[in-house]
C-alpha positions as CSV (number, residue, x, y, z in Angstrom):
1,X,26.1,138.2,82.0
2,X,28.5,140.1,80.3
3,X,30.6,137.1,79.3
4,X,27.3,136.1,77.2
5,X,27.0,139.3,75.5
6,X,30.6,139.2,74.2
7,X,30.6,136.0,72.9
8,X,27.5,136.8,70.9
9,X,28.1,140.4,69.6
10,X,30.0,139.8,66.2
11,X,33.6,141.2,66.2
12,X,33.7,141.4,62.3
13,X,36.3,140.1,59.8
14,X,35.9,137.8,57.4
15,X,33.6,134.7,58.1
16,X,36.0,131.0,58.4
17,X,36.2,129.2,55.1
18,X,35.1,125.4,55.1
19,X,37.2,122.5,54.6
20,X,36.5,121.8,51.6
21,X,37.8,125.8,50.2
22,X,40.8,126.1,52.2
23,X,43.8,125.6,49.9
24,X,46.1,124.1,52.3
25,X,47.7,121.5,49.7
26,X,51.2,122.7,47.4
27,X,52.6,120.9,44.3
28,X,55.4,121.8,42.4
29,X,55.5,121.2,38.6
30,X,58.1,121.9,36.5
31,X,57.2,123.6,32.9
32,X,59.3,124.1,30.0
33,X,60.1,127.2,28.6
34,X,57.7,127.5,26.1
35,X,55.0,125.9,28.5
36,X,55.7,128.1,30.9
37,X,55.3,131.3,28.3
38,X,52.0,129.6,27.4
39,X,50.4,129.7,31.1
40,X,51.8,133.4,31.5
41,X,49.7,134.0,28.5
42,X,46.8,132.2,29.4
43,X,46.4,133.4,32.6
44,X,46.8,137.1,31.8
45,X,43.9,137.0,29.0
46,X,41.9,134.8,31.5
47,X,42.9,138.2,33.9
48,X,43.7,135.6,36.7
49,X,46.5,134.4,38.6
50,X,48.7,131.5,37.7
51,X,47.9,129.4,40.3
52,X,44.0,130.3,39.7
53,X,44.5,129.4,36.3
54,X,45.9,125.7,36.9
55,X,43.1,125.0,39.7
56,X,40.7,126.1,37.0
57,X,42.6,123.7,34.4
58,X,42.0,121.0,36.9
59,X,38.4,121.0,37.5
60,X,37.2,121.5,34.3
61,X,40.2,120.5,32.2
62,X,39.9,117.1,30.2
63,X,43.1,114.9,29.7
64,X,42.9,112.3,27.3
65,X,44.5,108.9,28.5
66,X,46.7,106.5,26.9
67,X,46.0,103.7,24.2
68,X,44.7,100.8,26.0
69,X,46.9,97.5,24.8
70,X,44.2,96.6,22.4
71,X,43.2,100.1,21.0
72,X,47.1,99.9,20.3
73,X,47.0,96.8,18.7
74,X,43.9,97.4,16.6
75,X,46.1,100.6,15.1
76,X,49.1,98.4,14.5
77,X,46.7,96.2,12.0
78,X,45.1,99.2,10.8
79,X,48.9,100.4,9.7
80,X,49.7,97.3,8.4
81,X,46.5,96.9,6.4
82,X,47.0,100.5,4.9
83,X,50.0,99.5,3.7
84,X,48.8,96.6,2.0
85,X,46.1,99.3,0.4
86,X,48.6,101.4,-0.9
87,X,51.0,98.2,-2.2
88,X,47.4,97.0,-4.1
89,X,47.0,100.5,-5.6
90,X,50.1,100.4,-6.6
91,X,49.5,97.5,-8.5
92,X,46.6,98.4,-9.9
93,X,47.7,101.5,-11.4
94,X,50.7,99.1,-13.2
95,X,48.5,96.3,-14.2
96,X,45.0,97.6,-14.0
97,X,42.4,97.7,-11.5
98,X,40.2,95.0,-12.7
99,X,42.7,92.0,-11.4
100,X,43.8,94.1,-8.1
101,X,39.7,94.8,-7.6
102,X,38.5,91.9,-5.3
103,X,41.8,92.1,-2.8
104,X,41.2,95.9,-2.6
105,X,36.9,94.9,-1.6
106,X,38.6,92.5,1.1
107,X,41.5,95.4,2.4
108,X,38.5,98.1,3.3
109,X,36.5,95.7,4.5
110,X,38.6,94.3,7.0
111,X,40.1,98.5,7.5
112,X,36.1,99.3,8.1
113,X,35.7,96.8,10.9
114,X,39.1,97.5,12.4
115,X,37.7,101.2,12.2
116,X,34.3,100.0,13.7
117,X,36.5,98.2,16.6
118,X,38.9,101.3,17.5
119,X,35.3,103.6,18.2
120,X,36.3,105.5,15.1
């Protein structure tokens, strides 16, 4: 009987954390100086730890991804095509606009549905 009553009775201390808040995992990163500098900073106006900082940089932090191969290309063309724009400029400015005017139509044109393409 008063096995039971011990094993009920509460012997204090903090409560057990669940799996999913134990921090049981460790990763190393190495920062440059200046990137380094930049978390001290950040963390001391947040008024948190380092480590608090980063966990909070990785749940609600965004990082933006790569070019996909075709977003790549489509910026490539885009490049090309505003070189082209400035070459027909050029041109125009010389010789007058009114001969340079219809390739300069087709140049945007083609730029504002490369634009429309890359999500721009």
């Amino acid at each position: 009987m008063e096995n039971k009553e011990d094993k009920k009775r509460n012997k204090g201390g903090r409560p057990k954390k669940g799996t999913a808040e134990k921090l049981e995992y460790r990763i190393v990163v190495k920062l440059a100086a200046t990137d380094y500098l930049r978390l001290l900073t950040r963390a001391h106006d947040a008024g948190v730890s380092r480590s608090e900082y980063m966990r909070e940089c990785f749940r609600n932090g965004h990082v933006k991804g790569r070019l996909s191969e075709e977003h790549a290309t489509h910026v490539r063309k885009l490049c090309g095509m505003a070189n082209n724009l400035n070459q027909l400029a050029h041109k125009a400015n010389a010789g007058g606009f009114y001969e340079e005017r219809d390739d300069c139509k087709v140049a945007v044109a083609r730029i504002h549905e490369l634009l429309t393409k890359i999500g721009i």
